[in-house]
N, C-alpha and C positions, 0 to 999 in steps of 0.2 A: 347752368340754371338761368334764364332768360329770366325769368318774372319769379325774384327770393320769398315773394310775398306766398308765393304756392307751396312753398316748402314746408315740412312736416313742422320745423319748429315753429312758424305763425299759427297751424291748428291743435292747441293742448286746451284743453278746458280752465286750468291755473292759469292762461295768459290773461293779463287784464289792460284795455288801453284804456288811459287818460280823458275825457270827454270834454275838461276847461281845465282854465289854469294856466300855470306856466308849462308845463308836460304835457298839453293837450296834442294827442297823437301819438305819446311815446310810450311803449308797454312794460310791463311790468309781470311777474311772478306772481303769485299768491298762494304757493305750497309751502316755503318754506318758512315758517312763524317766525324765526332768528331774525330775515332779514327782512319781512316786513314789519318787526318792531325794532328792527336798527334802521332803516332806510327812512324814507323811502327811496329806493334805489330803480331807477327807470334805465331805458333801452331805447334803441330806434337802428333802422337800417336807412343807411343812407344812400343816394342816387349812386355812388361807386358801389355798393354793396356790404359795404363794411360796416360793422356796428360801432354807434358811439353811444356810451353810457354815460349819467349823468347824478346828481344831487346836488341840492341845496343845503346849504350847510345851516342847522340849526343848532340851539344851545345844547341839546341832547347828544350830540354829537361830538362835544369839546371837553378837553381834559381840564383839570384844573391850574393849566396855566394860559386857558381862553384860546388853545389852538384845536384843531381836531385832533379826535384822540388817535395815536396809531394802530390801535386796533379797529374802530373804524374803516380806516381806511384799507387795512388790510381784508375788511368784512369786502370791501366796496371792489376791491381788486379781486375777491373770489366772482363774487358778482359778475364782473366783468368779463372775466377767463370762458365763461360758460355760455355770457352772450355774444361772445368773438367767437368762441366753439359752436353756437348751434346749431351753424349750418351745415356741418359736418358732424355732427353727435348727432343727431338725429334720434334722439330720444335717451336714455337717464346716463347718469353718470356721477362720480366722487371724485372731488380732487384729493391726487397722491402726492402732488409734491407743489413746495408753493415755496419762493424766495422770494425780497423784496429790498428796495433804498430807499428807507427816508430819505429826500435832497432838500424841503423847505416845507415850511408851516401855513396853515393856512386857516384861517377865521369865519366866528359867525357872520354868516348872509353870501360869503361865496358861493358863485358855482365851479362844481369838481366835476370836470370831463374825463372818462377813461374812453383809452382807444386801445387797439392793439392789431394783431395778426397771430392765425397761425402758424407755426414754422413749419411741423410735418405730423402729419396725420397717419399713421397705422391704424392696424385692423383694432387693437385694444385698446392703444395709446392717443392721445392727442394733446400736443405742445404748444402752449402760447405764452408769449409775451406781450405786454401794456406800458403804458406809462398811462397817471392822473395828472392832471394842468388845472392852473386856475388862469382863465385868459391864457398866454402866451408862458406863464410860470410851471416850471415842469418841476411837482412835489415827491412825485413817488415814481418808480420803476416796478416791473413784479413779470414773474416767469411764472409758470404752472403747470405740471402733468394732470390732465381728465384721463377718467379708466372711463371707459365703456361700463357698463354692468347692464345684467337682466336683472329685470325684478322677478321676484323668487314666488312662484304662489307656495299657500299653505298645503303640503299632503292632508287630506282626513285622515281621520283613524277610523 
């Protein structure tokens, strides 16, 4: 794919990019209500091709001992599975299987980059792995199986 930009995953009608701000540029979901009332959770392809994912860490985000919470971050690491997958999903999908490592904590006003790769792509299946960073600080690890699925119309009766 010469130009990632042409790829089915930049034309969905839910993609939303940024227009100011600190995310100005980077897009973003708007189907799934979970995680844009847990996020905001952004996206971007980068000049290699690869997706890097991002957030600003707010108070909404922090457990009660002022770090983010790990379920958070595990929200943030699905997130990511899907924007590292899109260019080979090429339309919907569920994650079946998700593993992860807390390694270190991380506070209000960071920013939390996910990166990743995929390892191997099948006809149903698609594998990836991430790490989240704050600067140079590597907080979290995480693996994930995507299922392909069609979406299902309704029969009449």
């Amino acid at each position: 794919m010469d130009d990632i930009t042409k790829s089915a995953h930049f034309d969905r009608p839910d993609l939303h990019m940024a227009t100011s701000g600190e995310f100005k540029g980077w897009r973003t979901w708007t189907h799934d209500n979970y995680e844009t009332h847990t996020g905001p959770f952004w996206h971007r392809t980068e000049a290699n091709g690869q997706a890097r994912c991002a957030f600003r860490v707010e108070k909404k985000h922090l457990n009660g001992a002022s770090n983010v919470h790990g379920g958070c971050f595990m929200s943030f690491a699905d997130y990511c599975l899907f924007a590292i997958a899109s260019p080979v999903l090429q339309g919907t999908g569920v994650t079946v299987s998700f593993a992860c490592d807390f390694l270190d904590a991380a506070r209000e006003g960071e920013l939390i980059e996910g990166s990743g790769e995929v390892t191997r792509e099948g006809s149903s299946l698609i594998f990836v792995r991430g790490e989240l960073k704050s600067g140079t600080r590597l907080l979290f690890t995480f693996s994930g199986t995507i299922k392909r699925v069609r979406l299902r119309t309704s029969a009449k009766a």
